[in-house]
PAZAPA-4460 file (N, C-alpha, C; in steps of 0.05 Angstrom, whole numbers, plus 32768, in hexadecimal, padded with zeros to 4 digits):
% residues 279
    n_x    n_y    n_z   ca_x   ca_y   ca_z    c_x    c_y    c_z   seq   type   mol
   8011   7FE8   8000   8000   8000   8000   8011   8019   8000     1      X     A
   800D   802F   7FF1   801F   803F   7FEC   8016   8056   8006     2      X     A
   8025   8062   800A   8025   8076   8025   801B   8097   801D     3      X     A
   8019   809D   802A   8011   80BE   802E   802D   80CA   8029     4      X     A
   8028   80D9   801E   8049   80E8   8012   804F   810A   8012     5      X     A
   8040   8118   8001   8049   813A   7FFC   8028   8145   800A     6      X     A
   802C   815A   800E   8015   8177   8014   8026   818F   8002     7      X     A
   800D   81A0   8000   801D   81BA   7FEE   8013   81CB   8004     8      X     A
   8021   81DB   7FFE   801E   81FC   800B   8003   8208   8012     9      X     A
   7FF7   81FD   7FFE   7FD9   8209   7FFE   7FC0   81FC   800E    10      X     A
   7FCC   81DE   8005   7FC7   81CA   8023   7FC8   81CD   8035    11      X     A
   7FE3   81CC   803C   7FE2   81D8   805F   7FD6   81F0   8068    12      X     A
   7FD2   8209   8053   7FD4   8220   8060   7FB2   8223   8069    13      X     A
   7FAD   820F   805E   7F8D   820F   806D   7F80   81F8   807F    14      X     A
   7F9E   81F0   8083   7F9E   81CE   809B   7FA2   81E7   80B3    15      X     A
   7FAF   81FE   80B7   7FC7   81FE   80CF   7FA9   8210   80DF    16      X     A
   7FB2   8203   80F7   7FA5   820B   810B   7F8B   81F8   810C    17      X     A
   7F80   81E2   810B   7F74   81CF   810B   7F7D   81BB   8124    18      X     A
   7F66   81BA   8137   7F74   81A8   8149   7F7A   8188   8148    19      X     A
   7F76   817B   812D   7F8A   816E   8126   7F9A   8165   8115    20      X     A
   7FAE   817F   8116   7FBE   817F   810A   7FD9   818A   8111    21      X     A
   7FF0   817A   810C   800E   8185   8115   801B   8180   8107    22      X     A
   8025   8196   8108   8046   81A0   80FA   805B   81A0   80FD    23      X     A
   8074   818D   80F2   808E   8190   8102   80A2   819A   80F3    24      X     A
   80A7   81A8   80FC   80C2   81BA   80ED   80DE   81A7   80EF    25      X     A
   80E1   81A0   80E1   80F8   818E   80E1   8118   8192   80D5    26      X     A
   811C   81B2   80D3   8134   81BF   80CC   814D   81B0   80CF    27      X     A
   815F   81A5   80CE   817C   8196   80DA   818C   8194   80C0    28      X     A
   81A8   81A1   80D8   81BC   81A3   80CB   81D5   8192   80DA    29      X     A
   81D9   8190   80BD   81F2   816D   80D5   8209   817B   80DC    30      X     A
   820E   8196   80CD   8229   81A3   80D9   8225   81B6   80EF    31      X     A
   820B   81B4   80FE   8208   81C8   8107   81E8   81C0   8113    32      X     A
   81EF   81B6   812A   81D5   81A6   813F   81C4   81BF   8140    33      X     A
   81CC   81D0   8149   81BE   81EA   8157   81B2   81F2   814A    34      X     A
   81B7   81F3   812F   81B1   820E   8113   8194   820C   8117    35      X     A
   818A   81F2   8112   816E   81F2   810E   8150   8204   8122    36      X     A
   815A   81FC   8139   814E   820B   814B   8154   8224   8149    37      X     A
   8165   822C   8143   8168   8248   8140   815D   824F   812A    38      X     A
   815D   8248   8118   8148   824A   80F6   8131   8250   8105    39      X     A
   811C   8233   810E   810C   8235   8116   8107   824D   8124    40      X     A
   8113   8256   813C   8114   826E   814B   8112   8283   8139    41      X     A
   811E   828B   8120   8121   82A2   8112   80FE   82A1   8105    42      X     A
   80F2   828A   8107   80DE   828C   80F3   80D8   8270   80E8    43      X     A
   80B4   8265   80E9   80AA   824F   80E4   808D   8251   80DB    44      X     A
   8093   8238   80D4   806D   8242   80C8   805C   823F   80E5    45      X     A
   8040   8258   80E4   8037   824D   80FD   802C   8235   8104    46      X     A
   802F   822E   8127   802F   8218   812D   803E   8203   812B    47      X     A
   8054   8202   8120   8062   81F0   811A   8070   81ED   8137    48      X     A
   8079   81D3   8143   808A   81D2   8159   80A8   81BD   814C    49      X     A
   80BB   81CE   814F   80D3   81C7   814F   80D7   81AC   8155    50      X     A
   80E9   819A   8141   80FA   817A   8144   8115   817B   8148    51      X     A
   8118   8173   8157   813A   8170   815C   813D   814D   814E    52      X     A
   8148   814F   813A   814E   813F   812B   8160   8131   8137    53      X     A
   8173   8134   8141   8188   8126   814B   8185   8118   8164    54      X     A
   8170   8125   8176   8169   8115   818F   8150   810C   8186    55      X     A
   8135   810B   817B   8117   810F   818C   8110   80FE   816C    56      X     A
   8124   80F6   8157   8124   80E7   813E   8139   80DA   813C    57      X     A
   8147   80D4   8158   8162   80B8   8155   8166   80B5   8173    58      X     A
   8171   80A6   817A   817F   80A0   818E   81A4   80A9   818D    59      X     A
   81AF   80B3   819F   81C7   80AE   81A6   81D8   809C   8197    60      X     A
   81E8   80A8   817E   8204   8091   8171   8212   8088   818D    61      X     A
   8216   806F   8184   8228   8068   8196   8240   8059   817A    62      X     A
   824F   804A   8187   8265   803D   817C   8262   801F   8166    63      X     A
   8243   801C   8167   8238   8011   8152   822A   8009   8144    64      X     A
   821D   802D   8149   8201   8033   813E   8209   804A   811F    65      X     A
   81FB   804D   8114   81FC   805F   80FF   81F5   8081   810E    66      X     A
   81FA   8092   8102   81F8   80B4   8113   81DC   80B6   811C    67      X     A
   81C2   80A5   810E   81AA   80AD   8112   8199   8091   811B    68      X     A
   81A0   8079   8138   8191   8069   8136   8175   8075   813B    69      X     A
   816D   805B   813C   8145   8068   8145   814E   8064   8162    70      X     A
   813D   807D   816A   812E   8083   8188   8120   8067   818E    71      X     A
   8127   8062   81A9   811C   804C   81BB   80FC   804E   81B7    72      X     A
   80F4   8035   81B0   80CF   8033   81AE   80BF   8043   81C6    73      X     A
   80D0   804A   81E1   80B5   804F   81ED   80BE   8074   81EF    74      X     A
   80CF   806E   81F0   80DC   8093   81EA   80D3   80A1   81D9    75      X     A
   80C9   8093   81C0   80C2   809C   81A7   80A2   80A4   81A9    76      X     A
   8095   808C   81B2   8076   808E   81BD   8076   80A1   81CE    77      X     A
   8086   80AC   81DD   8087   80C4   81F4   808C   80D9   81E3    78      X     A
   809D   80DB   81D4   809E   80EC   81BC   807F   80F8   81A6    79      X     A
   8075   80E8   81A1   8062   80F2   8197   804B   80FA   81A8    80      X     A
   8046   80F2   81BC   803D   80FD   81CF   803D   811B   81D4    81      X     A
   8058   811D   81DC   805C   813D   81DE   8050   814D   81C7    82      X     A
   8061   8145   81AB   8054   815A   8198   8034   8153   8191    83      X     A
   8024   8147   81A7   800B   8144   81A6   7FF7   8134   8190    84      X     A
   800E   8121   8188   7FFF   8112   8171   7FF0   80FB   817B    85      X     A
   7FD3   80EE   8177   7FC6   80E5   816F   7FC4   80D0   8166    86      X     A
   7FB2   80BC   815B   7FA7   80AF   814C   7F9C   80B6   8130    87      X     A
   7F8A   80CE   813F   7F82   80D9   812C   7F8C   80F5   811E    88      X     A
   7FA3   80F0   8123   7FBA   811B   8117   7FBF   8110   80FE    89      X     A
   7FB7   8126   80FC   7FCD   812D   80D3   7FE1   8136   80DB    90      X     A
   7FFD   812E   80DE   8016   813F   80DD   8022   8147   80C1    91      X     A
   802A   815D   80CA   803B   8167   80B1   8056   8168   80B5    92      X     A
   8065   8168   80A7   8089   816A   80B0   808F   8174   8093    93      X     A
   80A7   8189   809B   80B2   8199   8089   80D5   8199   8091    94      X     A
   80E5   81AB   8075   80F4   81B3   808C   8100   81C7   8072    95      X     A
   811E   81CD   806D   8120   81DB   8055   813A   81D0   8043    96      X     A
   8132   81BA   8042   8144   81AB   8034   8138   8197   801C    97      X     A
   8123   819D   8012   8113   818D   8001   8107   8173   800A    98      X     A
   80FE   8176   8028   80F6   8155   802E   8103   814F   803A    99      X     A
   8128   814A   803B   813F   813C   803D   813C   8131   805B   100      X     A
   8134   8144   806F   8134   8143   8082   811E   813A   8093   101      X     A
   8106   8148   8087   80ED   8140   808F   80E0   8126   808F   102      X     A
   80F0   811D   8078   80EA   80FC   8070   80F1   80F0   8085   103      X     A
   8100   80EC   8090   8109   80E1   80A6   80F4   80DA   80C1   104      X     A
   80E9   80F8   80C2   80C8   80FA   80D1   80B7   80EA   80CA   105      X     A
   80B2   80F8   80AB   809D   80E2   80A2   809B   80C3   809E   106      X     A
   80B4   80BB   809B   80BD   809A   809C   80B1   808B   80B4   107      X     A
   80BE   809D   80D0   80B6   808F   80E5   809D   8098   80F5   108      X     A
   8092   80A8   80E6   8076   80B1   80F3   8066   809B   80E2   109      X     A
   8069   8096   80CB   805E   8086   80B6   8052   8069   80C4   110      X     A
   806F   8061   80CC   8068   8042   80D9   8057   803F   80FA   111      X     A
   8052   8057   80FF   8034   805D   8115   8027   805A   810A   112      X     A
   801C   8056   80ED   8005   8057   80E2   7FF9   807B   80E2   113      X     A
   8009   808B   80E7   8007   80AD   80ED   7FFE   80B9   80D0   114      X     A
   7FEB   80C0   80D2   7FF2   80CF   80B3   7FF9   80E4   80AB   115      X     A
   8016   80E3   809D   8022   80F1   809E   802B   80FD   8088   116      X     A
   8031   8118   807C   803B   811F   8061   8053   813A   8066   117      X     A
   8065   8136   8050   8075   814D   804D   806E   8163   8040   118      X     A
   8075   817A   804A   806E   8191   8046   8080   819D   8027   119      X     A
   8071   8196   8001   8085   8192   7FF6   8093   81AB   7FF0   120      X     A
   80AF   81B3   7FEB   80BD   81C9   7FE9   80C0   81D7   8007   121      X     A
   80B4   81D0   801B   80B9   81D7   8035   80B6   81F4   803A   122      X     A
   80CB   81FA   8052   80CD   821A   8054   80DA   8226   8041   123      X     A
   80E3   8220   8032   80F4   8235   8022   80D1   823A   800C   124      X     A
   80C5   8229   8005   80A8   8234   7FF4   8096   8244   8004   125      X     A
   8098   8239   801A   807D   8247   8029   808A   8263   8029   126      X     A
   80A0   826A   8034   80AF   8289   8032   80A8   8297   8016   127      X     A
   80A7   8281   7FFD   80AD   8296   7FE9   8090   829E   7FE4   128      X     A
   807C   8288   7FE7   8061   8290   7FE8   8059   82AF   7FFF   129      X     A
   806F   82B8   8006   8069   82CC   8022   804D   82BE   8032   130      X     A
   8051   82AB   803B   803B   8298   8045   8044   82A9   8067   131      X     A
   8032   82A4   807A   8036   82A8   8091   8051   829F   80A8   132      X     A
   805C   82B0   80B1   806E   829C   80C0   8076   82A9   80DB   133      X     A
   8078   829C   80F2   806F   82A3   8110   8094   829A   8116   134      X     A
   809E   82AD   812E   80A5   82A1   8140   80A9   82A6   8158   135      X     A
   808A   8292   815D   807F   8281   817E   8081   8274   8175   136      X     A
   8089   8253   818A   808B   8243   818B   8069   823C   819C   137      X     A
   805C   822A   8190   8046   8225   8195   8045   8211   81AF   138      X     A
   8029   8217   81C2   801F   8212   81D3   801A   81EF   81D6   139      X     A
   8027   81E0   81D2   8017   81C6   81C7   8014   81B2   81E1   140      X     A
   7FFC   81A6   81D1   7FF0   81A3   81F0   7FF2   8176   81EE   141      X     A
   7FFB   816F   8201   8008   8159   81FC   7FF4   8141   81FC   142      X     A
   7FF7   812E   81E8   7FDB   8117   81E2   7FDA   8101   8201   143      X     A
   7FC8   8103   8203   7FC5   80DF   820E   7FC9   80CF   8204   144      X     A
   7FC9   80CB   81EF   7FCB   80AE   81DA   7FE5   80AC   81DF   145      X     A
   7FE8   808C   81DE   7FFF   807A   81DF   8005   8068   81D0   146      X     A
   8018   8071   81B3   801E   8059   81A2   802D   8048   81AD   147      X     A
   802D   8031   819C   803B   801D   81A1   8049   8016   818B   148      X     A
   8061   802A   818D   8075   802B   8177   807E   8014   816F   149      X     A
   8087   8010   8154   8098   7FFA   814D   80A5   8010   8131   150      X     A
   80B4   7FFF   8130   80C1   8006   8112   80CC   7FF3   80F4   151      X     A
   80B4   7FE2   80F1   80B1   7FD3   80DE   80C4   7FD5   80C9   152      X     A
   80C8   7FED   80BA   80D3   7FF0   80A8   80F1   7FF4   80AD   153      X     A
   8104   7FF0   80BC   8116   7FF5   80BE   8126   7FE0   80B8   154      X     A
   8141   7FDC   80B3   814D   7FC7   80A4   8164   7FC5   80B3   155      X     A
   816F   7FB1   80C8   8187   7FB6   80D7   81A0   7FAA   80C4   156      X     A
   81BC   7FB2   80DB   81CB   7FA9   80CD   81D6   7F8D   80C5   157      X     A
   81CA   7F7C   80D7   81CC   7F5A   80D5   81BF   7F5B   80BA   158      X     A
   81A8   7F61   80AB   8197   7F5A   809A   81A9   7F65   8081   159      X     A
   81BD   7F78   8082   81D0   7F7F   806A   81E9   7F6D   8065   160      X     A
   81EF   7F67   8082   8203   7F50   8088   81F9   7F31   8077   161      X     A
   81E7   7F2A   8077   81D4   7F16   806F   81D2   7F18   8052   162      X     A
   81CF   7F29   8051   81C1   7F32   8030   81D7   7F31   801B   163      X     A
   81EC   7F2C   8026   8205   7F28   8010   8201   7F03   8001   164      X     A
   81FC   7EFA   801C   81F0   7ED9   8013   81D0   7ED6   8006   165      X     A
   81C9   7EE2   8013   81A9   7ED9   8019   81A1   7EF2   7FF2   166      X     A
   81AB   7F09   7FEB   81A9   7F12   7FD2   8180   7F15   7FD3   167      X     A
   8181   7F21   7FEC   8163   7F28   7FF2   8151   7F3F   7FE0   168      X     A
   816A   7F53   7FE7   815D   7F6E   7FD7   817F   7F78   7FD3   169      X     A
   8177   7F8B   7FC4   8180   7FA5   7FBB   8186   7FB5   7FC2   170      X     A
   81A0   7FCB   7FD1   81A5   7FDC   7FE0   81A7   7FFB   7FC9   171      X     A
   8195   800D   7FCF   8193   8028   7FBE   819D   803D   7FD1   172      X     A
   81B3   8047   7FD3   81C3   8069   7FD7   81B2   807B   7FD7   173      X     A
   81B1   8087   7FEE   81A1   80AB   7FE2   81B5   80B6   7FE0   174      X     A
   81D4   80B4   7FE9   81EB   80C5   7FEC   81F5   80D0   7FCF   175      X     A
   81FC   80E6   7FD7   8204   80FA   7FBB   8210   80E5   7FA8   176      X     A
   8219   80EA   7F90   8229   80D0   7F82   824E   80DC   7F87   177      X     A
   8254   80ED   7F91   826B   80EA   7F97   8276   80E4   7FB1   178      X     A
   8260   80E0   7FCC   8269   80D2   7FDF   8260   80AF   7FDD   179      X     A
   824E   80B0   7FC8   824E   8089   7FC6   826D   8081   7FAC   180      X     A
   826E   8090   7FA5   8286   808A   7F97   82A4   8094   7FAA   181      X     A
   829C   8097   7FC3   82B5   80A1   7FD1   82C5   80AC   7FCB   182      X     A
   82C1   80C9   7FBD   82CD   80D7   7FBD   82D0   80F0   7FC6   183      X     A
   82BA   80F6   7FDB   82B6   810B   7FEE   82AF   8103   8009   184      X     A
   82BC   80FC   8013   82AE   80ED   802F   82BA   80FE   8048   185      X     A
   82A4   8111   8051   82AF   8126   8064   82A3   811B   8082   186      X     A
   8290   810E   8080   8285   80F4   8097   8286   80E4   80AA   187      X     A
   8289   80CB   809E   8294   80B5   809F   82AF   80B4   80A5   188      X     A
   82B4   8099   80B0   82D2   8092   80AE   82E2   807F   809A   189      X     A
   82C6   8073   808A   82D8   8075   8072   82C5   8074   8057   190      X     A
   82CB   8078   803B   82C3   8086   802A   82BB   806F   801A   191      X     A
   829F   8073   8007   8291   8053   7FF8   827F   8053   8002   192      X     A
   8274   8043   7FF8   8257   8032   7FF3   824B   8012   7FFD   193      X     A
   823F   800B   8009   823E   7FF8   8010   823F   7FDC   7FFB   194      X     A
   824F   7FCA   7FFA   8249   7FBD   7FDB   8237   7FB0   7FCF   195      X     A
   8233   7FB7   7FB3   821D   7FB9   7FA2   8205   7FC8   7FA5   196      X     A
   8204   7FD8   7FB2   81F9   7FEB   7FAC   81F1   7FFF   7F97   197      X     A
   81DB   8007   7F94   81DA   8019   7F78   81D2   803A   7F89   198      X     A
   81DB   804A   7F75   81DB   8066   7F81   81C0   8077   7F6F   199      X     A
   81B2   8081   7F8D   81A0   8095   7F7C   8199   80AB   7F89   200      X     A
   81A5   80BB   7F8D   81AE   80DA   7FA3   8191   80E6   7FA3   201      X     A
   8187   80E2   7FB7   8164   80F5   7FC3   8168   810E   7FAF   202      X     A
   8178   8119   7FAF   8179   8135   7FA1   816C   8133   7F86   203      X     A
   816A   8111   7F7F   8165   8114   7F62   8143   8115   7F59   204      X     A
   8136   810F   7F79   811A   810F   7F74   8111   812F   7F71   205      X     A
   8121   8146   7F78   8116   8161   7F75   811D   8177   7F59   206      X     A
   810B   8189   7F5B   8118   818A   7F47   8125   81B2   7F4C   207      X     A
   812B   81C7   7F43   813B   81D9   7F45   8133   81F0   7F5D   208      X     A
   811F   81EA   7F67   8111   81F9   7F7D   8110   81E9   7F94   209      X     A
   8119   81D1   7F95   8116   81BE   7FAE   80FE   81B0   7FAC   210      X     A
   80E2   81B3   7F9A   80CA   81A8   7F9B   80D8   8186   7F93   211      X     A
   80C7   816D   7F93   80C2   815B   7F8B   80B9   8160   7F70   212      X     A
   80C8   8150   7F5B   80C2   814D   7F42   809B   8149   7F3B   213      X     A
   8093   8141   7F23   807A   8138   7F1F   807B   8117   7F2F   214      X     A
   8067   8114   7F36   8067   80F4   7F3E   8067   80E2   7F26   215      X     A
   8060   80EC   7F0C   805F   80DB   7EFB   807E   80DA   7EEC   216      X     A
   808E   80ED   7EEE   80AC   80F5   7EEE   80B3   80E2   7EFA   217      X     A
   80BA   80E2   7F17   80C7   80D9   7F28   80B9   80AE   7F24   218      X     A
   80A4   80AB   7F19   809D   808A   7F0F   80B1   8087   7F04   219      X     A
   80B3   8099   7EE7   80C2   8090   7ED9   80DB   8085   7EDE   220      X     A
   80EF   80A2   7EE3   8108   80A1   7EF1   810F   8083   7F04   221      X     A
   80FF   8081   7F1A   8103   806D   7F2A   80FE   8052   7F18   222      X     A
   80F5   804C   7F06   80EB   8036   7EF9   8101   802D   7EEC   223      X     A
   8110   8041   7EE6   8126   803A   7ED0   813E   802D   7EE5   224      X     A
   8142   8031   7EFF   8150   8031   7F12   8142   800D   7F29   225      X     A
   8130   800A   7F29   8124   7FF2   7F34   810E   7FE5   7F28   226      X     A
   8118   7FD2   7F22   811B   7FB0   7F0B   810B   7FA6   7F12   227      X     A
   8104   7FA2   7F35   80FB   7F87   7F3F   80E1   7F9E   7F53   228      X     A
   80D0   7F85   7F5F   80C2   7F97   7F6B   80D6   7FA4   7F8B   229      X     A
   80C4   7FBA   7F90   80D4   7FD0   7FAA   80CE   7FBD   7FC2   230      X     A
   80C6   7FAA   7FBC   80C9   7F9D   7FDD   80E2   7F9B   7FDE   231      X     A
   80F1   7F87   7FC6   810E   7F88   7FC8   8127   7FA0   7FC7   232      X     A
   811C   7FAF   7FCE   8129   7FBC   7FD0   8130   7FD0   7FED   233      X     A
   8151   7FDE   7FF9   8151   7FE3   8009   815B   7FFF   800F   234      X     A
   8154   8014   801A   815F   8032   8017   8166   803E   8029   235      X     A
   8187   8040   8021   8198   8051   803A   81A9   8067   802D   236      X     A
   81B4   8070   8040   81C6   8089   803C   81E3   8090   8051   237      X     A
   81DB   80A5   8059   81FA   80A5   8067   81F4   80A3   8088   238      X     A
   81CE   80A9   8099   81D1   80A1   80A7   81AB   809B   80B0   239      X     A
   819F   808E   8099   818A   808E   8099   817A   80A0   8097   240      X     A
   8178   80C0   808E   8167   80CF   8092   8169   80D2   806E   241      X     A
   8175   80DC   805F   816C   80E2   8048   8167   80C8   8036   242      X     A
   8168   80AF   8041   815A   80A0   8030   813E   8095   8030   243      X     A
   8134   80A3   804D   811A   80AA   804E   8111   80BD   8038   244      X     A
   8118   80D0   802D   8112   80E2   8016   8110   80CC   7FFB   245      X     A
   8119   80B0   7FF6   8116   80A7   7FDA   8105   8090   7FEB   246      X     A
   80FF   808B   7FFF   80E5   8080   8008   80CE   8090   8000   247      X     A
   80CB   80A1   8001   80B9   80BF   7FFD   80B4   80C3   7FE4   248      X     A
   80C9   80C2   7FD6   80C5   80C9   7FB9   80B8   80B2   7FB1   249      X     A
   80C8   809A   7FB0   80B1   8084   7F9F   8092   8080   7FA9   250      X     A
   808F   807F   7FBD   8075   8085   7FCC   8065   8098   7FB7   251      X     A
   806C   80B1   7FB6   805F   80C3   7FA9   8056   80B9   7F8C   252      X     A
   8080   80AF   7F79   8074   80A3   7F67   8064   808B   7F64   253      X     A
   8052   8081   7F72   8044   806C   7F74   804C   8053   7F6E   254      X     A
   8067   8052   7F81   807A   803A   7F7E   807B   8033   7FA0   255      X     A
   8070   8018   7FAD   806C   8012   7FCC   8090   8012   7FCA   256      X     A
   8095   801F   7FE5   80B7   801F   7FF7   80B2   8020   8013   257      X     A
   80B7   8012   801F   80C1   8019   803B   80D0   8013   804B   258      X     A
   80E1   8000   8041   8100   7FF9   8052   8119   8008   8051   259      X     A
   8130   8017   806A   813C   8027   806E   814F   8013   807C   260      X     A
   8165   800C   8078   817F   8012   8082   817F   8020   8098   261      X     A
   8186   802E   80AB   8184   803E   80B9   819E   804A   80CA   262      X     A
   81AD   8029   80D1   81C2   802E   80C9   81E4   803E   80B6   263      X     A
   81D5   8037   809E   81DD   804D   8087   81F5   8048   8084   264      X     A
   8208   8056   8075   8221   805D   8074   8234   805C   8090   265      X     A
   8228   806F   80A3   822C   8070   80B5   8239   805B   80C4   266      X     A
   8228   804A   80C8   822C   8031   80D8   8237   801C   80C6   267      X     A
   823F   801B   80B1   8243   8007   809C   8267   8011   8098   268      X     A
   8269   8023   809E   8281   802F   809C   8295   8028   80B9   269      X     A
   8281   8029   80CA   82A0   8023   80E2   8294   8002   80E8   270      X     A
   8282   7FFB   80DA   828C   7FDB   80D7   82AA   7FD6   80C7   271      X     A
   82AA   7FE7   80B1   82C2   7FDC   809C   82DE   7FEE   80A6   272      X     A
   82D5   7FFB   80BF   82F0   8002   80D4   82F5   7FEB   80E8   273      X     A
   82E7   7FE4   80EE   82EE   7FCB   8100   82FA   7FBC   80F1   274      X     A
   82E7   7FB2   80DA   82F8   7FA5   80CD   8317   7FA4   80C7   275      X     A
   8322   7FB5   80B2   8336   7FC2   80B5   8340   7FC3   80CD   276      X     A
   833D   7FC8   80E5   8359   7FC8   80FA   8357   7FAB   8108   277      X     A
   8341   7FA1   8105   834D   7F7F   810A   8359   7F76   80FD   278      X     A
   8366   7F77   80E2   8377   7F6F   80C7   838E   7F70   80D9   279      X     A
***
């Protein structure tokens, strides 16, 4: 079943302020934890309550996790709580990176069964539209409801370990094509692609404004790129968050995806450091 995917500008701008409905601003910058809140702070659409991507959409890296594992199941259920979601909420998530980031939201709000869509072209459209933009940080008032998180769609790293024998699925790159070709690796500790892998950089689903291509575009494109059906297939990046964005996109193009790596680059990389210093 294919998922809930984009809202436009004009959508939301007559969702916001509906009591159920929430908005998460999901700004994040990997060189720079802080930036986002401070974005947010400078200015958001109203109502929107701020995501700290790095805590409140992962758990703590440790030494053999990838930069962004998932948040503990009941942490996460406490998590949506706060930003007052429901059973029955429409969330929205944005941020100003074409999706890149927000996907990440919407991936794991997704497998609540949440219904959830990205905000397409984000803040940088709603600005150009001179659409409204507040900054208060909104009053939000916290749910009773209590999911019972899981995260179905996630793909650990035993199952990639496996998959060299077992030739299950298909591993697809969102990473630029010159850090899967290792030749820019500012990251990681060390530079490449997981093997056999095919590369298809999120950047390629948008098109010169940050919007998402046509959905009937983006069929195409992806069709020419996967052979077999998308069950077999598996989507990572450098630390699980932007390959939520080509989960997103085929969704839209009316192609079913929902398995993530999550691990990523990240964690696949100081496996092949261990490796290497046990040699």
């Amino acid at each position: 079943m294919l998922l809930k995917t984009l809202i436009d500008t004009n959508e939301l701008a007559l969702l916001l302020g509906q009591p159920n409905v929430v908005v998460l601003d999901c700004r994040f910058y990997l060189a720079d934890h802080a930036k986002g809140k401070l974005e947010y702070d400078k200015g958001h659409i109203p109502g929107a309550i701020f995501v700290d991507v790095h805590h409140e959409l992962a758990a703590p890296e440790t030494e053999l996790t990838g930069r962004h594992p998932l948040p503990d199941v009941t942490t996460f259920s406490k998590q949506l709580q706060i930003w007052g979601i429901d059973s029955n909420t429409q969330v929205i998530v944005y941020d100003d990176m074409g999706g890149a980031i927000a996907a990440r939201a919407w991936w794991m709000l997704s497998q609540q069964n949440i219904q959830t869509r990205v905000l397409d072209g984000g803040f940088p459209k709603w600005r150009r539209e001179n659409r409204e933009v507040s900054v208060k940080a909104p009053n939000s008032i916290m749910s009773e409801y209590c999911f019972s998180v899981s995260f179905p769609w996630a793909v650990d790293e035993q199952a990639i370990v496996e998959n060299f024998e077992t030739n299950q699925f298909q591993l697809v790159d969102a990473r630029a094509a010159d850090r899967f070709n290792g030749e820019n690796e500012t990251m990681d500790p060390i530079a490449g692609h997981i093997p056999g892998a095919i590369n298809r950089p999120f950047s390629d689903n948008l098109d010169a404004e940050g919007c998402f291509k046509p959905a009937e575009q983006l069929h195409v494109e992806w069709q020419d790129w996967l052979s077999n059906s998308s069950d077999a297939y598996v989507y990572y990046c450098g630390s699980g968050v932007t390959a939520c964005h080509n989960v997103l996109a085929l969704n839209y193009a009316g192609i079913e995806a929902k398995q993530v790596y999550v691990g990523s680059w990240s964690q696949w990389s100081k496996r092949m450091l261990r490796a290497s210093k046990s040699l």
